[in-house]
C-alpha angles and dihedrals in degrees: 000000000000115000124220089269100048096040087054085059094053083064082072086059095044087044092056079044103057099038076078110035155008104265112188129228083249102045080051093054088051097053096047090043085048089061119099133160113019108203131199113231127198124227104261102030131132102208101173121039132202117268085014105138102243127198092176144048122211137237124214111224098170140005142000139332155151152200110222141167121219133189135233083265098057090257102155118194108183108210093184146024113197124191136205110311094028122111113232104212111005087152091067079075090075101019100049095209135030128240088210129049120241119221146185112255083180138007105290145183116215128166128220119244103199112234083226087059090042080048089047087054096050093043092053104002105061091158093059092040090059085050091050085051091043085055096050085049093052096046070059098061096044086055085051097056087039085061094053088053099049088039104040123357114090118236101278093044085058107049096040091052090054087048089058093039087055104047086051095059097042089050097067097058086048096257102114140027134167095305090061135249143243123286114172107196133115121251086242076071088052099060089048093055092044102027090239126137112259080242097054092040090057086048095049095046087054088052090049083051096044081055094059077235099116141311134220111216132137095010096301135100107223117192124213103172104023093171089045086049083049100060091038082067103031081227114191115180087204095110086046089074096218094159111100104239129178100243 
């Protein structure tokens, strides 16, 4: 059972929700009823593994997080960071099983939604069910965005696009506005999410200080020119689906 303090983090999930939709009291009820197991994840765990039978998908309540691919080398590439609200494989749902691992940036909390309760939605829920497949879409979009950066943007645009991603969807579970907001990865973390050296993301994040745009110090992005961040990225919230829209 959740306790207070858990059940207060699944209104991150229920804000990123409802900035796209109308979600009901009873369709809340549902989704916190639909909630099992919460498990405490350390910083550095991979907690699901590629080809690994899964029965359930997982909800961040707090922290950080990210799916990734690696090679035989070592070689890690991050696809995606997701923050406190987000599933993290609600395709899994569908799929059974992920073709990526899934892994702990920080020490993080998540909670366990049973594939027999997600069953359970689509069979007597259709409305929410049309929400959940609104959200894999969307984990789609972000990809998609993710794959322009690494394709086509240069260094600083990357960096500085994932620095305003991310203060969106912090901001709507009240962790991030227009200053800026903690993150508490490496920049180890960095290269894997931009496909960039340590060495050239610490060079890119100086050159991003020497323009009065941001800087990246203690664990916490602070913004000093958030319009001026905006047009080095060409950043365009549009494939984040912020609109609120009847599904």
């Amino acid at each position: 059972m959740l306790v207070r303090n858990e059940r207060a983090m699944i209104d991150r999930h229920l804000a990123k929700l409802r900035a796209r939709d109308t979600i009901s009291a009873e369709e809340e009820a549902v989704i916190r009823q639909s909630f099992g197991e919460v498990r405490v994840v350390p910083a550095g765990t991979t907690c699901i593994r590629a080809g690994e039978r899964l029965t359930f998908s997982t909800l961040l309540l707090d922290g950080f997080m990210c799916r990734y691919k690696d090679l035989p080398g070592g070689e890690r590439q991050i696809t995606e960071v997701h923050t406190a609200g987000d599933f993290l494989d609600l395709h899994s749902f569908s799929l059974k099983q992920l073709d990526h691992n899934i892994m702990a940036l920080t020490a993080s909390r998540v909670v366990l939604m049973p594939h027999t309760a997600l069953t359970a939605i689509t069979e007597h829920h259709p409305h929410l069910a049309r929400v959940y497949w609104f959200l894999t879409a969307l984990d789609a979009a972000i990809h998609r965005e993710w794959v322009l950066s690494l394709g086509r943007r240069t260094a600083i645009e990357r960096i500085a696009h994932l620095v305003c991603e991310l203060r969106v969807r912090l901001g709507l579970v009240d962790q991030a506005d227009d200053s800026g907001f903690d993150l508490p990865l490496t920049q180890t973390d960095l290269s894997d999410c931009t496909g960039l050296t340590p060495v050239h993301v610490n060079r890119t994040l100086r050159d991003l200080r020497e323009r009065g745009l941001m800087e990246f110090r203690s664990k916490r992005v602070t913004i000093h020119d958030m319009a001026g961040l905006i047009a080095l990225a060409e950043f365009d919230d549009n494939y984040l689906y912020l609109r609120r829209e009847a599904r």
